[in-house]
C-alpha positions as CSV (number, residue, x, y, z in Angstrom):
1,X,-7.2,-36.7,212.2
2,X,-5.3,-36.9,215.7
3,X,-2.7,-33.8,215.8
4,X,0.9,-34.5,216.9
5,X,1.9,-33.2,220.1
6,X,5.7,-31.7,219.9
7,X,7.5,-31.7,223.0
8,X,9.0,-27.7,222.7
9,X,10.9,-28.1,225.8
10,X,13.0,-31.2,225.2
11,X,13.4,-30.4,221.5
12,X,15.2,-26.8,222.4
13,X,17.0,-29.2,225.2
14,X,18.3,-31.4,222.8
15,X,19.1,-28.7,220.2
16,X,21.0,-26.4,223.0
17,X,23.3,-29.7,223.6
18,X,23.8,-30.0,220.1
19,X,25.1,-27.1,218.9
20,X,27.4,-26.2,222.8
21,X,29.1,-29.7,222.8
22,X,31.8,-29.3,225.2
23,X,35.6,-30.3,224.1
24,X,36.0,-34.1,225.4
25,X,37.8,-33.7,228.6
26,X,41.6,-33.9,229.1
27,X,42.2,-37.8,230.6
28,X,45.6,-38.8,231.8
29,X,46.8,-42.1,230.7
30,X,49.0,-44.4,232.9
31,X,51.6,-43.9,229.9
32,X,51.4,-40.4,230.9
33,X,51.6,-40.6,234.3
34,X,55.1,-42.8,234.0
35,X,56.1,-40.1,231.2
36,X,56.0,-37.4,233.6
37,X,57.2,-39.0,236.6
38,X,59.9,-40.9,235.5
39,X,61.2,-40.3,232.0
40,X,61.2,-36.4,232.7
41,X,62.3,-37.0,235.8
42,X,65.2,-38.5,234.6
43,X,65.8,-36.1,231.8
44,X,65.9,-33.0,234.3
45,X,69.0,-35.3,236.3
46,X,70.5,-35.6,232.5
47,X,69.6,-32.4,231.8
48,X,68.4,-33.6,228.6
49,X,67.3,-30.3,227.5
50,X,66.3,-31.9,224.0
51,X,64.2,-34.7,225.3
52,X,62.3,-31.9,227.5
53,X,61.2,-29.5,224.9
54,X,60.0,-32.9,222.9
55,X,58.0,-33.9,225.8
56,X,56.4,-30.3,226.6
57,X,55.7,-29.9,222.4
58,X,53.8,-33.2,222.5
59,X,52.0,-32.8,225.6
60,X,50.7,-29.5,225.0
61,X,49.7,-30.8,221.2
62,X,47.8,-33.3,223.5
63,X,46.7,-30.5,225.6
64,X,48.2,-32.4,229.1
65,X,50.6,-30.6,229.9
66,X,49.1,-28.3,232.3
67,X,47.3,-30.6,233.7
68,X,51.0,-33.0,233.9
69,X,52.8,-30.5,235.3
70,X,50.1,-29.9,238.1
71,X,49.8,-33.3,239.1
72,X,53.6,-33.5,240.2
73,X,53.1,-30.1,241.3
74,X,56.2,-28.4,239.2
75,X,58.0,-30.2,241.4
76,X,60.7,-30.9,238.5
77,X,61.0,-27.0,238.9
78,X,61.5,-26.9,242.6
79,X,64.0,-29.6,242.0
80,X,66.3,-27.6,239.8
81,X,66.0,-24.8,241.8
82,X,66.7,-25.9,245.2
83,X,69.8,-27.8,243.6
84,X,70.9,-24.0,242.6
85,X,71.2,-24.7,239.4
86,X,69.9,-21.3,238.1
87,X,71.3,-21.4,234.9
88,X,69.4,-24.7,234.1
89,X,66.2,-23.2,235.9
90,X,66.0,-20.8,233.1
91,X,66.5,-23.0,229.9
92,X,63.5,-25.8,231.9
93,X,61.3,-22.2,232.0
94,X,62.3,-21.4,228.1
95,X,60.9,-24.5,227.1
96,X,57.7,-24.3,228.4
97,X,54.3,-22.6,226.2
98,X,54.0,-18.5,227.0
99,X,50.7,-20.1,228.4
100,X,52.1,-22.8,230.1
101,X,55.3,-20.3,231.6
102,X,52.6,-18.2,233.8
103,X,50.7,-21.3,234.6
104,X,53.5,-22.4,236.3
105,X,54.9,-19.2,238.0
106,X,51.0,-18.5,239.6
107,X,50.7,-22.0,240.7
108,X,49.8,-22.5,244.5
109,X,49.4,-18.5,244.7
110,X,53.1,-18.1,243.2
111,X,54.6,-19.8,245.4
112,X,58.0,-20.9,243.0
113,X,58.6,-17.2,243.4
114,X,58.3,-16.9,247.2
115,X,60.7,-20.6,247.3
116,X,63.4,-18.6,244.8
117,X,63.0,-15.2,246.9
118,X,63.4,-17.4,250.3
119,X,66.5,-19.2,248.8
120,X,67.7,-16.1,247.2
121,X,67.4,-14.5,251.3
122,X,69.0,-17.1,252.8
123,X,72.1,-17.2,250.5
124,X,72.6,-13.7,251.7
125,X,72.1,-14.2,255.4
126,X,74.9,-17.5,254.4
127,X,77.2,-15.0,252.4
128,X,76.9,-17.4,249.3
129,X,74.9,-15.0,247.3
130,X,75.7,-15.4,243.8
131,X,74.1,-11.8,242.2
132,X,74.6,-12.5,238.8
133,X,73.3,-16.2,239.1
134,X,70.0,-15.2,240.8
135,X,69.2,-12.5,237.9
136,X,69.5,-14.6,235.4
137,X,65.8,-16.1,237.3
138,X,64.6,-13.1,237.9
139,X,65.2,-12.1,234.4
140,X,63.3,-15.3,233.4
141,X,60.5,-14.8,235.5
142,X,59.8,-10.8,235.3
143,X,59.7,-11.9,231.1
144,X,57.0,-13.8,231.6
145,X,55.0,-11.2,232.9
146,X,56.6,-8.4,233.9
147,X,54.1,-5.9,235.3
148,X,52.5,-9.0,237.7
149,X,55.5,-10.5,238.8
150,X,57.1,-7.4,239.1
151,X,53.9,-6.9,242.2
152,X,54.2,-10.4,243.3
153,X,58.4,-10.1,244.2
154,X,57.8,-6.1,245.8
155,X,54.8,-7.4,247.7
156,X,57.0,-10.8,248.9
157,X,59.8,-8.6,249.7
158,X,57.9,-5.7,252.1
159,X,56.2,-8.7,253.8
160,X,59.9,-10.7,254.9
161,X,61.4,-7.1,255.2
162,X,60.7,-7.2,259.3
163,X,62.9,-10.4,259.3
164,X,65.6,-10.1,257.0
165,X,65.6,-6.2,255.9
166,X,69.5,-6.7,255.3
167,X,68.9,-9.2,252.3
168,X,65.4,-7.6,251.3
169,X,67.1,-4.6,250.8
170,X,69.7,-6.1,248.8
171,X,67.0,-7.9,246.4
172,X,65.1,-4.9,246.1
173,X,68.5,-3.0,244.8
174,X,69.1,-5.6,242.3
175,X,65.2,-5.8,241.1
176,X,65.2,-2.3,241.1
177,X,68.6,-2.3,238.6
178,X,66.8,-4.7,236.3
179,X,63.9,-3.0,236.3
180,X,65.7,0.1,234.5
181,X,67.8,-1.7,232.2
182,X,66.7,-2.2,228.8
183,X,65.3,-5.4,228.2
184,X,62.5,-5.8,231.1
185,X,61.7,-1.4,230.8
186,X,61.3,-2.4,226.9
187,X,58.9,-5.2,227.7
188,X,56.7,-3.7,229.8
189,X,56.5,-0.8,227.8
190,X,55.7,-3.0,224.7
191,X,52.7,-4.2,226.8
192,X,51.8,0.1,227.3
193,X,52.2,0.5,223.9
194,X,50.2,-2.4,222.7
195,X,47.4,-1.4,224.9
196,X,47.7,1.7,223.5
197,X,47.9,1.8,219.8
198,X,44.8,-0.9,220.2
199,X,42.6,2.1,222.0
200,X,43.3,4.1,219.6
201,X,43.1,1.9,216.4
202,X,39.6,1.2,218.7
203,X,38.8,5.2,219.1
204,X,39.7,5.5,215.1
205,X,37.5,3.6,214.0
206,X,34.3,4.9,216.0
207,X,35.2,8.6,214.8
208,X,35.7,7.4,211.4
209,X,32.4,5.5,211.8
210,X,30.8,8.4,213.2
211,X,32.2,10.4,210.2
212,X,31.1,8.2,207.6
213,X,27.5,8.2,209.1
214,X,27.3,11.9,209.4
215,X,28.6,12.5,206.1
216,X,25.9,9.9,205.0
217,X,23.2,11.5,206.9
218,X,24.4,15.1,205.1
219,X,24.1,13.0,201.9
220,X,20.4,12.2,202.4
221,X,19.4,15.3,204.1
222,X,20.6,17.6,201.1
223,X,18.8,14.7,198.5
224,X,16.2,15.0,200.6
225,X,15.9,18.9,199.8
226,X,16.9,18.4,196.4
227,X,13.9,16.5,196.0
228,X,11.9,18.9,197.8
229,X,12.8,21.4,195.6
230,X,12.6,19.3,192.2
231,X,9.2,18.7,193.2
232,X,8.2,22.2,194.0
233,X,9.6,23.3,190.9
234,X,7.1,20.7,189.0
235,X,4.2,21.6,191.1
236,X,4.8,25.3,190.1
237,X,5.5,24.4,186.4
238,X,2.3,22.2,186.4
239,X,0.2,25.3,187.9
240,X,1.5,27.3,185.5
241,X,0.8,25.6,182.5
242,X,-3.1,25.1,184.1
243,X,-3.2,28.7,183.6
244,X,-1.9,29.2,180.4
245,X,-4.5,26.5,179.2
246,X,-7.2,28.2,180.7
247,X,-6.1,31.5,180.0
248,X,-6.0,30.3,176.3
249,X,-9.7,29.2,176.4
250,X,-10.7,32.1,177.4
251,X,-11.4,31.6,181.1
252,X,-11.1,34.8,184.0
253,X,-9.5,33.5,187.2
């Protein structure tokens, strides 16, 4: 009987591609393109704040909406932003997926940051500086993130210090005064604590493991002598009734 040769190789192959089938990748439609170039276009002039959460829910259900949003290259964003229209800025950034709000603010090496911190510097050097306006965005974007963006704006700031140090200065007041009020100190503390409390739910759980082995271990090592003993005790009750046989028969040991 001829034996039947089994390819090993292309049967672990086919197997491997089997079980690790990738997700089907993301394709943009022409509908989508016009949905995101147009219609939303239009809806950030209307300020159809509606219409643009219903967009960004059904694209990111679709997972496109990264991908949408980078291939106009937030430019919706920069839009809104260069028009000054902060308090719009920050109801467009509300809308968007916590996933999709840092996406966005690390794009191009955060670069909307750098565009709102050069605006922000040339308002002052102008004398149209509106304070209360421009920390409403800074607000919005230290929330997102607050221990990242809070390096990204310091590190921005010390870098245009040599050319503007009379608005850098006043931006770094102000960041500094958010910064100690409640709501961003609470965040970023939130974070701390998080990180915390999971170490140490983490480190409870070893020493309680650690514990419970131990206390096993202890368990078995004083059954172990238990038996020990239990058999010692028989050996020495079986010896002496040998003797007390013997010793009945007669017999001199």
């Amino acid at each position: 009987m001829k034996r039947k040769t089994v390819h090993w190789e292309k049967s672990i192959s086919k197997n491997k591609e089997d079980s690790f089938q990738k997700r089907p990748k993301v394709v943009l439609t022409e509908e989508d393109i016009i949905g995101i170039k147009e219609c939303f276009t239009d809806y950030i002039e209307l300020k159809y704040f509606g219409m643009i959460k219903t967009l960004f829910n059904q694209w990111e259900k679709e997972h496109k909406l990264g991908k949408l949003l980078s291939y106009v290259n937030y430019q919706p964003f920069y839009s809104v932003l260069k028009d000054k229209d902060y308090s719009f800025f920050c109801e467009l950034v509300s809308a968007l997926p916590q996933r999709q709000k840092f996406l966005m603010v690390s794009h191009n090496n955060y670069d909307l940051i750098k565009s709102f911190i050069y605006l922000s510097i040339k308002d002052i050097n102008e004398e149209k500086y509106n304070p209360t306006q421009a920390q409403k965005v800074f607000d919005t974007l230290l929330n997102i993130n607050p221990t990242t963006i809070i390096e990204v704006i310091e590190n921005f700031l010390n870098e245009q210090r040599e050319h503007h140090p009379n608005a850098v200065e006043i931006l770094h007041n102000e960041l500094q005064a958010i910064l100690s009020s409640n709501t961003i100190s609470k965040n970023i503390n939130s974070v701390h604590e998080d990180n915390a409390f999971l170490e140490k739910n983490a480190k409870d759980k070893v020493e309680m493991y650690i514990k419970e082995k131990e206390e096993k271990g202890t368990i078995l090592t004083l059954k172990s002598k238990n038996n020990e003993q239990i058999e010692i005790k028989k050996s020495e009750q079986k010896w002496q009734d040998q003797v007390s046989e013997e010793c009945s028969k007669g017999r001199n040991f």
